[in-house]
KOLLO-170481 format. One record per residue: residue in one letter; x, y, z of N, C-alpha, C in turn. Coordinates in nm, 2 decimals, padded with zeros to 4 digits. Example, Ala and Ser with C-alpha at 12.3 -4.5 7.8 and 13.67 -1.06 7.14 Angstrom:
REM residues 2
A_01.32_-00.57_00.78_01.23_-00.45_00.78_01.32_-00.33_00.78
S_01.28_-00.22_00.71_01.37_-00.11_00.71_01.29_00.00_00.79
REM end
This chain:
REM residues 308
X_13.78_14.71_12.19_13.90_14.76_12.12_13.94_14.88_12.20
X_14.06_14.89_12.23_14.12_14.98_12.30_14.11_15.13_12.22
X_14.08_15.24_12.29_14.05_15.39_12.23_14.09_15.49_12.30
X_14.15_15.58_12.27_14.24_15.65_12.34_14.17_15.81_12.35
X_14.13_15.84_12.44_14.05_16.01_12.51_14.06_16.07_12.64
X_14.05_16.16_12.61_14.03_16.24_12.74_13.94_16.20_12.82
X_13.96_16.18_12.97_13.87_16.15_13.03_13.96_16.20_13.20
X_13.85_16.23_13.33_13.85_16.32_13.39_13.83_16.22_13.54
X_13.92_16.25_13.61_13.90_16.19_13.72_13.86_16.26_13.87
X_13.77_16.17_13.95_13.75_16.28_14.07_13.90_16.22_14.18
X_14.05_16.23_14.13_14.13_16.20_14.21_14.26_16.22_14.12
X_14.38_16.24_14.18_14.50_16.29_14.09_14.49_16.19_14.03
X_14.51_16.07_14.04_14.54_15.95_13.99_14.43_15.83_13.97
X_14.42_15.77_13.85_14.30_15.63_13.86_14.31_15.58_13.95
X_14.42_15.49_14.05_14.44_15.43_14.14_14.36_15.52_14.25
X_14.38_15.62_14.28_14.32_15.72_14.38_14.15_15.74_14.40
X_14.14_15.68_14.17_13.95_15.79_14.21_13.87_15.68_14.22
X_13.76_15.73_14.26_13.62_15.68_14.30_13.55_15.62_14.17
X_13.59_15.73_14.01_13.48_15.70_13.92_13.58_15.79_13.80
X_13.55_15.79_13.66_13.55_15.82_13.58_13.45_15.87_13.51
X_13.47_16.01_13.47_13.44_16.12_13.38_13.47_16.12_13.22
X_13.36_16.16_13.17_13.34_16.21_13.06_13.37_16.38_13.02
X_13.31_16.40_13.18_13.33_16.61_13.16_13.39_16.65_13.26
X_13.51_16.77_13.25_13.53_16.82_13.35_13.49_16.84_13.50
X_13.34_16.90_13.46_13.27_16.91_13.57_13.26_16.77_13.66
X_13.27_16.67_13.60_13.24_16.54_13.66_13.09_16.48_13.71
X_13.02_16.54_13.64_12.89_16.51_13.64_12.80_16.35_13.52
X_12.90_16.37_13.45_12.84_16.24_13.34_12.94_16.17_13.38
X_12.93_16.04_13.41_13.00_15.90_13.40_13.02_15.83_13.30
X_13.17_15.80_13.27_13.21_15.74_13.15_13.17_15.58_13.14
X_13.13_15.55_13.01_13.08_15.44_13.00_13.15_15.30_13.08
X_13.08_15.21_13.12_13.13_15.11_13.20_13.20_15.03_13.11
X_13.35_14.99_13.18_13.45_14.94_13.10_13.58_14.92_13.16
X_13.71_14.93_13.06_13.85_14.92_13.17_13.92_15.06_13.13
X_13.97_15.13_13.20_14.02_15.23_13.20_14.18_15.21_13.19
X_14.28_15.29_13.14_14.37_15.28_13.21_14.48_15.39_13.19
X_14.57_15.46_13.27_14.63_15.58_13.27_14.79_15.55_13.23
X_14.82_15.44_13.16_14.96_15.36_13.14_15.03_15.32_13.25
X_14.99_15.35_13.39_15.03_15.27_13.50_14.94_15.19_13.54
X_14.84_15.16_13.58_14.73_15.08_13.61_14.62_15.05_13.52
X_14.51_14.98_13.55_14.43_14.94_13.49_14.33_14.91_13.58
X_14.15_14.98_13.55_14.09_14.95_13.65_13.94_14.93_13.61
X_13.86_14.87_13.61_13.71_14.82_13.59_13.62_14.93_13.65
X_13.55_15.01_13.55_13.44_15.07_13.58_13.30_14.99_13.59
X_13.24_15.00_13.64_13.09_14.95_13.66_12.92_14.99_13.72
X_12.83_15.06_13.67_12.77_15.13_13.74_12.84_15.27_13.75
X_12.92_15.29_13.65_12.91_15.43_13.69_13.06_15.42_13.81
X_13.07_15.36_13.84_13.20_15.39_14.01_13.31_15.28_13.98
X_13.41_15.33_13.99_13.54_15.24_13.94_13.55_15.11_14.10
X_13.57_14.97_14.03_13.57_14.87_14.14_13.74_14.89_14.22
X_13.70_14.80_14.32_13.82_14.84_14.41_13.89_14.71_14.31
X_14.06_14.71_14.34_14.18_14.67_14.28_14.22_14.75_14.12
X_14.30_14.76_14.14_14.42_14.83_14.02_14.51_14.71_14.00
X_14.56_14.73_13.79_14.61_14.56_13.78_14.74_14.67_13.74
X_14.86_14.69_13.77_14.94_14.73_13.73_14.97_14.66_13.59
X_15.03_14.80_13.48_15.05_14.81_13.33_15.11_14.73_13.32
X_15.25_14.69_13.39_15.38_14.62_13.33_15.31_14.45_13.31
X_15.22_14.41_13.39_15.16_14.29_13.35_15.10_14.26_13.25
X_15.00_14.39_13.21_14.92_14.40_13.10_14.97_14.42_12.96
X_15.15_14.42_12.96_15.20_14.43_12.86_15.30_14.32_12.87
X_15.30_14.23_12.73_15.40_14.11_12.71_15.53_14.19_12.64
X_15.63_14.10_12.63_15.80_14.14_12.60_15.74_14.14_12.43
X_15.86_14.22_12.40_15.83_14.18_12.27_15.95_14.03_12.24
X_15.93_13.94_12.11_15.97_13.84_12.08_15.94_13.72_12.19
X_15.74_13.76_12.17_15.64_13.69_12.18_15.60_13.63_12.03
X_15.55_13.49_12.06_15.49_13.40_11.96_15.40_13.38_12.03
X_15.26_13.38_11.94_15.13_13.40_11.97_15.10_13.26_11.91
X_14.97_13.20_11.91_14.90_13.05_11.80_14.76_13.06_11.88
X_14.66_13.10_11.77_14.53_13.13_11.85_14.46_13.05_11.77
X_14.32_12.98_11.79_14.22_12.90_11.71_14.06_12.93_11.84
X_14.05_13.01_11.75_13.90_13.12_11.88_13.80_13.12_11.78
X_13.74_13.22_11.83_13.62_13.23_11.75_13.60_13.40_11.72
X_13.52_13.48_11.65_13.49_13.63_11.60_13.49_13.69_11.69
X_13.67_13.74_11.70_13.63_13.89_11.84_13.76_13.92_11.80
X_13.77_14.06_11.87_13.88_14.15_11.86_14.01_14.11_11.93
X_14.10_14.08_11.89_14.23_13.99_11.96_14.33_14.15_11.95
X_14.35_14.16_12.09_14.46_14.28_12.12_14.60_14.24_12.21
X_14.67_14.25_12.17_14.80_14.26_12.22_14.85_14.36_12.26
X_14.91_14.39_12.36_14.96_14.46_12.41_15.12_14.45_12.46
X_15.25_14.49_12.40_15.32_14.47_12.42_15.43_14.58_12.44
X_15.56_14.53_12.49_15.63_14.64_12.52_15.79_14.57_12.44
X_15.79_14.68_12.35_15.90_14.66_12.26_16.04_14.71_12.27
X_16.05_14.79_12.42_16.21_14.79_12.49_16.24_14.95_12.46
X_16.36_14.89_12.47_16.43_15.05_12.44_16.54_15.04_12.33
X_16.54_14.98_12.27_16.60_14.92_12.11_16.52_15.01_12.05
X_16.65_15.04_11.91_16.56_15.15_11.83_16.60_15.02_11.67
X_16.48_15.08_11.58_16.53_14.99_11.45_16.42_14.95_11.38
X_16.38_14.87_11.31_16.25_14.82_11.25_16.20_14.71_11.36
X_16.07_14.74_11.42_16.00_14.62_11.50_15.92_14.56_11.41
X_15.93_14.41_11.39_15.90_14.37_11.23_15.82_14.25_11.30
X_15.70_14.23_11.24_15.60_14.16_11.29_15.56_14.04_11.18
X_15.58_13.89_11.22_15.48_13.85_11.13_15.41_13.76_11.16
X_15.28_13.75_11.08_15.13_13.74_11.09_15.11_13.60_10.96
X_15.07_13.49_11.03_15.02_13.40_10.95_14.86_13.40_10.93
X_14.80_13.45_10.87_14.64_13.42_10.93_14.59_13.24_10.86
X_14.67_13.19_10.76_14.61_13.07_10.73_14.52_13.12_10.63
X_14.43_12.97_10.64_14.32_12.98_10.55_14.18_13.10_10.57
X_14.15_13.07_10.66_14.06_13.17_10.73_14.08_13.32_10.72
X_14.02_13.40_10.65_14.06_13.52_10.64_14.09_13.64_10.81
X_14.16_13.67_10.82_14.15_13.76_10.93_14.25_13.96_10.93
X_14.17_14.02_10.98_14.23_14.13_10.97_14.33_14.18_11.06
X_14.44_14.31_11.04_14.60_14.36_11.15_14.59_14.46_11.08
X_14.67_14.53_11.27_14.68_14.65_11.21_14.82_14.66_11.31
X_14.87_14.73_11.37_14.95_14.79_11.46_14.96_14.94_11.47
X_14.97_14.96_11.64_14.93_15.10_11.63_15.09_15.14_11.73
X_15.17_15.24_11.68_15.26_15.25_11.81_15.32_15.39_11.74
X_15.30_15.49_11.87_15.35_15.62_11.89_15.25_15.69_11.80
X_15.08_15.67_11.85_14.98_15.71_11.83_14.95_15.73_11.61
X_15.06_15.61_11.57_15.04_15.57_11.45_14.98_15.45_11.38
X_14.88_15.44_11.33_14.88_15.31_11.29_14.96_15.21_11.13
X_15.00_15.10_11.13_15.06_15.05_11.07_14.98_14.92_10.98
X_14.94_14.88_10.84_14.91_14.80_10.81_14.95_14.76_10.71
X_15.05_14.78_10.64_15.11_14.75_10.50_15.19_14.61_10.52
X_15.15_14.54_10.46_15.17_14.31_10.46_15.21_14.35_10.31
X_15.37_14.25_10.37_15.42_14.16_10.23_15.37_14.03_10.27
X_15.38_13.95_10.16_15.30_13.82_10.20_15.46_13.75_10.09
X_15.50_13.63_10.16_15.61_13.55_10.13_15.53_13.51_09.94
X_15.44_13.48_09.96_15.39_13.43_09.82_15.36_13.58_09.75
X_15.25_13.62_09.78_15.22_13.71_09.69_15.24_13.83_09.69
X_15.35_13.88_09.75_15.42_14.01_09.77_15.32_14.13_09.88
X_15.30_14.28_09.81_15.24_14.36_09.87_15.07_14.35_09.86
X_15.09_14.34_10.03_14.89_14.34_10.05_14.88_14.45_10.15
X_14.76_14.55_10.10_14.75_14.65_10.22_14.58_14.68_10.15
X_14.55_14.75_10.31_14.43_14.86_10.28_14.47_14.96_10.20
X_14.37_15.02_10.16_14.40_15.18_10.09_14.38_15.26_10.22
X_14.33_15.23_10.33_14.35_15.33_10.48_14.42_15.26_10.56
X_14.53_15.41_10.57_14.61_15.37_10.67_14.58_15.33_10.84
X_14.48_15.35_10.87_14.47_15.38_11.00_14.28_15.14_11.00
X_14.31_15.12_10.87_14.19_15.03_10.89_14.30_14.89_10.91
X_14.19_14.79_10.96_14.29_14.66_10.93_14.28_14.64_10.79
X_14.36_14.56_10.77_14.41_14.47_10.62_14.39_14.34_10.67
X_14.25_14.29_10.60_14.23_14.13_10.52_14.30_14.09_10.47
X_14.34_14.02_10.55_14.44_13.88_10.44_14.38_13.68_10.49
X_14.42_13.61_10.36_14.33_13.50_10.38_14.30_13.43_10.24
X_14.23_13.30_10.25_14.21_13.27_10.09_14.05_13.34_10.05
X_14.03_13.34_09.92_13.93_13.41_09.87_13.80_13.33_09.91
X_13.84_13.19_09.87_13.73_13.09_09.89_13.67_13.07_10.05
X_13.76_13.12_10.10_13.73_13.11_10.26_13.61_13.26_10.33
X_13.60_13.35_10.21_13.56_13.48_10.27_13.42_13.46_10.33
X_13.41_13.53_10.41_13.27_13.54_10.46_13.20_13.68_10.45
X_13.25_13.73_10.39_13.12_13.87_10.28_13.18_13.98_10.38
X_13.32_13.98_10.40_13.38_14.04_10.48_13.37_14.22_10.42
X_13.40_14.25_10.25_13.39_14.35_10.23_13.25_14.40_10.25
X_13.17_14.31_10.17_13.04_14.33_10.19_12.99_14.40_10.32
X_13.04_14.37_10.45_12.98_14.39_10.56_13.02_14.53_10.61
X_13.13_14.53_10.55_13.21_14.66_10.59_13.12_14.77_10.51
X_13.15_14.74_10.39_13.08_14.85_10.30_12.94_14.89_10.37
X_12.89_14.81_10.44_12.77_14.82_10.46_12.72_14.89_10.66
X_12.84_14.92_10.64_12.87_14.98_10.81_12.93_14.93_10.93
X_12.99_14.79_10.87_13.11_14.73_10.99_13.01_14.60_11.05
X_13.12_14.67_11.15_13.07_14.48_11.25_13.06_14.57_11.44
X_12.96_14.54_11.47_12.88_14.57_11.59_12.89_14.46_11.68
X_12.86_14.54_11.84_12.88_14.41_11.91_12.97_14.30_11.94
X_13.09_14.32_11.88_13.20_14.24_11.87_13.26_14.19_11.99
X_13.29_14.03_12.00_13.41_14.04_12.15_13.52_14.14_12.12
X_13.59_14.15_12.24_13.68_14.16_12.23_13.79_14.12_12.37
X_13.90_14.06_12.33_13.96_14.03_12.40_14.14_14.11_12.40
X_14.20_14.06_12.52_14.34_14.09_12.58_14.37_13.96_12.60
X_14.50_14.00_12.57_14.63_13.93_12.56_14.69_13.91_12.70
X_14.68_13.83_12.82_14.73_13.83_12.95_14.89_13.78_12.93
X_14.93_13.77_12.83_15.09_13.66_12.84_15.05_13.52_12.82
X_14.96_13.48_12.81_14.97_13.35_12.79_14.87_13.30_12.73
X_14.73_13.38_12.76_14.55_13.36_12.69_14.48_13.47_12.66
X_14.40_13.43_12.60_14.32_13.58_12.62_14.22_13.54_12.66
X_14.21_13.72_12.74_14.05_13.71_12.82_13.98_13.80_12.76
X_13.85_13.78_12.76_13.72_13.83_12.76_13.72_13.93_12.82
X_13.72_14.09_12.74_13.69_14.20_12.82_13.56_14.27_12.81
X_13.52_14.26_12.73_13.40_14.30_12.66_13.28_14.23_12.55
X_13.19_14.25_12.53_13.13_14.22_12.38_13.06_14.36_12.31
X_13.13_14.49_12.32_13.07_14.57_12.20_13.19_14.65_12.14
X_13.22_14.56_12.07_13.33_14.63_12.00_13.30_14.67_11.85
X_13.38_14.75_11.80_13.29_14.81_11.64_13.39_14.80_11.51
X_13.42_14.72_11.46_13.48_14.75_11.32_13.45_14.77_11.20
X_13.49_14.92_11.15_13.45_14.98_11.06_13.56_14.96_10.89
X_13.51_15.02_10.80_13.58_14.99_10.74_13.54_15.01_10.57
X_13.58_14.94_10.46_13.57_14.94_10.35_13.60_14.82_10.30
X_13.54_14.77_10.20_13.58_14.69_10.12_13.74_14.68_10.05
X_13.80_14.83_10.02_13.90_14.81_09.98_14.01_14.79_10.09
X_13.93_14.73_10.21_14.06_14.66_10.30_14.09_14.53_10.32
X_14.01_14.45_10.24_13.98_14.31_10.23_14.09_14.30_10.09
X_14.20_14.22_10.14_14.29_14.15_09.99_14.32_14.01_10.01
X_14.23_13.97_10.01_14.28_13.82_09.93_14.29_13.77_09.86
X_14.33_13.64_09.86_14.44_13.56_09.78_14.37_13.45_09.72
X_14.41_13.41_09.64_14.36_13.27_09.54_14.43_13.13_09.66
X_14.52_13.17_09.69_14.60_13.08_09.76_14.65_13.09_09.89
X_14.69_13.07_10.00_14.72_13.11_10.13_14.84_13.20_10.09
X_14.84_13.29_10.18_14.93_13.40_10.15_15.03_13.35_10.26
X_15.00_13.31_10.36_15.13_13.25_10.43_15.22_13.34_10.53
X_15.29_13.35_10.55_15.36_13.44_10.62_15.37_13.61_10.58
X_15.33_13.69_10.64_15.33_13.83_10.57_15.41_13.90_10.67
X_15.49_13.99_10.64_15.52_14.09_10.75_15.44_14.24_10.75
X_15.44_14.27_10.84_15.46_14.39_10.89_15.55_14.48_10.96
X_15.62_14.61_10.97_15.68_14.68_11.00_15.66_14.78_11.10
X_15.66_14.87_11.18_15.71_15.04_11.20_15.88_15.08_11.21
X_15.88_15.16_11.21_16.04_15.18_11.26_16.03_15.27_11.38
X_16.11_15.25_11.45_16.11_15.27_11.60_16.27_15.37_11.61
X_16.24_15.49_11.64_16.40_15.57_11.59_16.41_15.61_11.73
X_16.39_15.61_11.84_16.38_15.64_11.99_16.36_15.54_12.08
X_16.43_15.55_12.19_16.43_15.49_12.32_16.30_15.45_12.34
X_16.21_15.58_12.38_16.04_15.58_12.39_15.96_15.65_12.31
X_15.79_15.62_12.30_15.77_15.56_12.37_15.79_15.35_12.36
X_15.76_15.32_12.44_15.81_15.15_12.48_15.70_15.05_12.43
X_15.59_15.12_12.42_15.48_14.98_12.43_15.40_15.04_12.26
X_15.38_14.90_12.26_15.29_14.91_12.10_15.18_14.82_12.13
X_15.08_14.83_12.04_14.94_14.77_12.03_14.93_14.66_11.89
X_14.93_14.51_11.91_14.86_14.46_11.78_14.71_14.43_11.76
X_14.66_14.48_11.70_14.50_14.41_11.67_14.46_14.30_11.55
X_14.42_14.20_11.60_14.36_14.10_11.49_14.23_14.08_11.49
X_14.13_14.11_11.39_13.98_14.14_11.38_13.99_13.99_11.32
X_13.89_13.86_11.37_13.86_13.73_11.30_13.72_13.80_11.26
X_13.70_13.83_11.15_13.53_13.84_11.11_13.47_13.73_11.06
X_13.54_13.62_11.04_13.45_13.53_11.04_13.41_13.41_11.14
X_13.30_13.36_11.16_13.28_13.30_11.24_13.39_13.18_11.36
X_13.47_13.13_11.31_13.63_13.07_11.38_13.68_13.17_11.27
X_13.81_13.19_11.38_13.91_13.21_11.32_14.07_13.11_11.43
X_14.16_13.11_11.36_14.27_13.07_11.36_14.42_13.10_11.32
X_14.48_13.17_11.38_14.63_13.26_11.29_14.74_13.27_11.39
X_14.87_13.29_11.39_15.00_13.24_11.43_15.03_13.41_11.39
X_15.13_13.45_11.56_15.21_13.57_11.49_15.33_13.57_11.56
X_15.43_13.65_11.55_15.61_13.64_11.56_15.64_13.79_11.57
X_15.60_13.83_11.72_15.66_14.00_11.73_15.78_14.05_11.78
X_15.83_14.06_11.70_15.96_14.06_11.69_16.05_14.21_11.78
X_16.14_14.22_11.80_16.21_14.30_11.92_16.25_14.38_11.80
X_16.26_14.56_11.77_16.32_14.62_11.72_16.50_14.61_11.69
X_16.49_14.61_11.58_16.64_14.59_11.55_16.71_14.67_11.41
X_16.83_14.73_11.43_16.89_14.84_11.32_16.90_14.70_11.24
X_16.86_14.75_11.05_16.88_14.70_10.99_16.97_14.66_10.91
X_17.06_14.57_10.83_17.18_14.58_10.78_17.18_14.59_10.65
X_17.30_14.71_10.60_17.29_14.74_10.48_17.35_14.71_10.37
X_17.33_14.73_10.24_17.40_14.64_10.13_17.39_14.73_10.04
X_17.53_14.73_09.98_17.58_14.85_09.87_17.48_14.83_09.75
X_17.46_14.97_09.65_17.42_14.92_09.55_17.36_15.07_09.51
X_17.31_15.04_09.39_17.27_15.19_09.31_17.20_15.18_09.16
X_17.10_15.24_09.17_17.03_15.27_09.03_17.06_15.25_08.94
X_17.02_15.09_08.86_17.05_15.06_08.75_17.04_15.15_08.64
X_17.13_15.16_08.55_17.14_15.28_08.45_17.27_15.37_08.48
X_17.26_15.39_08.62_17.36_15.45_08.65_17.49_15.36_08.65
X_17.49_15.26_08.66_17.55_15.16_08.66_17.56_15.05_08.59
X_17.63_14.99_08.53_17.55_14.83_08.49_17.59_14.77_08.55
X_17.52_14.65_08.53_17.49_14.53_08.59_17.64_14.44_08.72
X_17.69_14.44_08.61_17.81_14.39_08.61_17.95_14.46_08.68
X_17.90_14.62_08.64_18.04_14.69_08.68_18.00_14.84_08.71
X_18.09_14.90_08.72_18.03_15.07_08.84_18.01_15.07_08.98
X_18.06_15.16_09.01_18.05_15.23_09.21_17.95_15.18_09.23
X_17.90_15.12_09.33_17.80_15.10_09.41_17.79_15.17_09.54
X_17.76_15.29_09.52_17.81_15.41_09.62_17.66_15.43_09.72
X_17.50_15.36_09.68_17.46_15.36_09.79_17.43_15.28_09.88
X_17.36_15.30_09.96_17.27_15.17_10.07_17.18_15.13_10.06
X_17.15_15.04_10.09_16.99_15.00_10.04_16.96_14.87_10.21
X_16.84_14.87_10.23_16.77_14.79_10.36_16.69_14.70_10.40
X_16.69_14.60_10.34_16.57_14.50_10.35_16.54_14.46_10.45
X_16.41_14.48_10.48_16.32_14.39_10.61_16.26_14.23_10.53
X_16.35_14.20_10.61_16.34_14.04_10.60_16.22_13.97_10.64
X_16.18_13.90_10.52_16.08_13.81_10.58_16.11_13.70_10.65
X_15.99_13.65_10.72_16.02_13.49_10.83_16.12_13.44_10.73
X_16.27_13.36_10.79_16.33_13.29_10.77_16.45_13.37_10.64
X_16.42_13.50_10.64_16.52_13.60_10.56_16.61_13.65_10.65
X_16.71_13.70_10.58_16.78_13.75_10.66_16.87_13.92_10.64
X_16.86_14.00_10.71_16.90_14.14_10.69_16.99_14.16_10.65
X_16.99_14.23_10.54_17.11_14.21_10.45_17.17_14.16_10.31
X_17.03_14.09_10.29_17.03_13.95_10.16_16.88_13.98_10.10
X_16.87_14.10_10.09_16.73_14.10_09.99_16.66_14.02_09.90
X_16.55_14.00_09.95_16.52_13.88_09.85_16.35_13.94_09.81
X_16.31_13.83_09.74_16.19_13.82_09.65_16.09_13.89_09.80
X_16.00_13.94_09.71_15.88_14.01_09.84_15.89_14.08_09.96
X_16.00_14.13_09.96_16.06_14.17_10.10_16.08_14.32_10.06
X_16.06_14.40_10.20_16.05_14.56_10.15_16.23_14.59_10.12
X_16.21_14.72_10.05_16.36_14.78_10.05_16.38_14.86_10.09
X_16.43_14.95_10.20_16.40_15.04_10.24_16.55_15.14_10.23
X_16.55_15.30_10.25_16.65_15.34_10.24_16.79_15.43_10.36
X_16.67_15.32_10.47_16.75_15.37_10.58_16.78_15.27_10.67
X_16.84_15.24_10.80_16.86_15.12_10.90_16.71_15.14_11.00
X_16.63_15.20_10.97_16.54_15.19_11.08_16.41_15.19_11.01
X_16.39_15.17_10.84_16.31_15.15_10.75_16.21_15.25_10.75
X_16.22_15.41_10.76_16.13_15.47_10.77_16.12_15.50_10.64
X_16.21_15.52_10.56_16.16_15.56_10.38_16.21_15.39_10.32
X_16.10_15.40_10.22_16.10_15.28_10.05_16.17_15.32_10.00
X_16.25_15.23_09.88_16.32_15.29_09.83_16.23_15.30_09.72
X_16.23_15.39_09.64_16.16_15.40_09.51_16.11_15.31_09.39
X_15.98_15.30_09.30_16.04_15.23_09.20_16.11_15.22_09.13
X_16.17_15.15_09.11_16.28_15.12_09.03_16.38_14.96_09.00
X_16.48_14.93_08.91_16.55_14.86_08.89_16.68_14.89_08.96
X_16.76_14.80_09.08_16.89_14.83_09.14_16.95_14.78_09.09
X_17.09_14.72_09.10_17.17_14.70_09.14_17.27_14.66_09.28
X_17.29_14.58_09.31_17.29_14.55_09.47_17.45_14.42_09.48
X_17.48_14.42_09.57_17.58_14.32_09.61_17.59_14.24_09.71
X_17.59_14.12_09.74_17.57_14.09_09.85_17.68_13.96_09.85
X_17.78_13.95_09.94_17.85_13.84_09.93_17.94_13.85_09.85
X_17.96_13.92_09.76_18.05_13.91_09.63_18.01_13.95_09.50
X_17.84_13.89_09.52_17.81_13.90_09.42_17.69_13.95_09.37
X_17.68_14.01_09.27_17.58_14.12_09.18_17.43_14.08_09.17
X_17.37_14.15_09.19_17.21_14.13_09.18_17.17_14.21_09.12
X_17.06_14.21_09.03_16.95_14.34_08.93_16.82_14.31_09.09
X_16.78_14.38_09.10_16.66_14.37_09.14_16.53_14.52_09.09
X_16.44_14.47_09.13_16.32_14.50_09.09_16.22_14.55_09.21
X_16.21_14.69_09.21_16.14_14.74_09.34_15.99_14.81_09.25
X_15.91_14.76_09.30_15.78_14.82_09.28_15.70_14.94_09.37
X_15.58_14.98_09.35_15.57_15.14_09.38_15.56_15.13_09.52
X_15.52_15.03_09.58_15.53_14.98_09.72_15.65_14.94_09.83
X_15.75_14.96_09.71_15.88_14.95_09.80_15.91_14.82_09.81
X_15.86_14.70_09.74_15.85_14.55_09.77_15.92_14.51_09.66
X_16.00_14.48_09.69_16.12_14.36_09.60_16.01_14.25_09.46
X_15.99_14.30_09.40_15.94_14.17_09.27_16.02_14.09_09.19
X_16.17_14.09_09.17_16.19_14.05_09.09_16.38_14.04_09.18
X_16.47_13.91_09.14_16.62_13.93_09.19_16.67_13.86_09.09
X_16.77_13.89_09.05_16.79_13.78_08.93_16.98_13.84_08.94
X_17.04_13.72_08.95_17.20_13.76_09.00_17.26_13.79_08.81
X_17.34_13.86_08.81_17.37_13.98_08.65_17.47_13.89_08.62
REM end
């Protein structure tokens, strides 16, 4: 699993040095592994970095990549570059039957909050852990393990554009039980979010943890894009039927939704680039012509649309 630290080179540049540091002084050698300085990428071993550099721009796919994986228990990393588009980069994650965990990490934040098409809001209670999603009947003592100090030794693999390769086998996932949410039923398509309000930085990280023995899951990473907005305002303030609809409201659309047309399980956000929820509450909304009540829970997730 990719981890981000200080570390000290005997040369201005990785491409340039001999080896990697742990200390200034340059006397401890940093553990053997792949290094990289966001231009290149290079294989330590023994302590002395091997000859060739893989330039970054390879090691990062476009975004509005579709992924379909059927592997076995290891760390699945993506690495991708999401442009220079600003707006919501909206991700979504099928894992199937098989339980598997996501996270996204971009602009040294991590992201795990899943609406799931069926069963609305699924998340960790840490922001920075993956989120389990998957059927219940399928689990493999996933919280259990966590609770109990993670998962050790782990593959882990990268995303080349087309496969993944084998970079390692000690990878560590830590965690809690309360990051495991599953479902009676396949939860099916879920999204995920960040919002992206700047040019750079360009590249984001997805992680998928299979903890159980196969895993198999489908994902859709989508290219940042400003969101489209739809008039409407706090029921009460309004009714249903009649009154100003004087504000804006944002939905990030799930697979097969569309921006602009809020629907069932889908976040609501109160900006074009989804960085604030809209609150709980009962709206009011328009779309097309016509009037909607909707129903926002404390998660910002649409529960309820019902036309007034």
């Amino acid at each position: 699993m990719a981890v981000s630290a200080n570390y000290f080179l005997d040369a201005a540049t990785l491409s340039g040095a001999t080896a990697v540091f742990t200390d200034a002084t340059l006397t401890t050698a940093a553990p053997d592994g792949y290094y990289s300085d966001s231009t290149v990428v290079r294989q330590q071993s023994g302590g002395v970095l091997l000859l060739g550099a893989v330039s970054c721009p390879s090691c990062s796919s476009p975004c509005g990549t579709s992924i379909t994986v059927t592997g076995v228990s290891a760390i699945y990393d993506i690495n991708y570059n999401v442009g220079s588009d600003i707006g919501a980069a909206i991700i979504y994650f099928n894992a199937g039957a098989i339980p598997d965990g996501i996270r996204a990490l971009y602009n040294s934040t991590y992201y795990n909050n899943l609406t799931s098409t069926v069963w609305g809001y699924l998340s960790s209670s840490q922001p920075t852990n993956f989120t389990y999603v998957g059927i219940t009947a399928s689990d493999c003592s996933i919280g259990t393990t966590l609770d109990g100090g993670g998962y050790t030794s782990v593959v882990e693999k990268n995303f080349n554009g087309s496969n993944f390769d084998t970079v390692g086998t000690s990878g560590t996932v830590t965690g809690t039980s309360a990051d495991v949410v599953l479902t009676s039923t396949d939860p099916q398509w879920c999204t995920l979010y960040f919002p992206k309000t700047s040019t750079t930085p360009d590249n984001s990280l997805v992680q998928i943890f299979g903890p159980c023995p196969a895993t198999g899951w489908d994902i859709e990473i989508n290219c940042p894009a400003v969101l489209t907005g739809v008039p409407g305002r706090v029921f009460g303030a309004v009714a249903c039927l009649s009154g100003d609809l004087s504000d804006t409201y944002f939905n990030v659309p799930n697979r097969g939704g569309t921006a602009g047309d809020p629907q069932l399980h889908e976040f609501l956000c109160l900006d074009e680039y989804a960085i604030n929820r809209a609150p709980a509450d009962t709206y009011v909304i328009e779309v097309g012509g016509v009037r909607k009540k909707i129903i926002v829970d404390a998660n910002g997730v649409i529960t309820l649309v019902s036309v007034c």
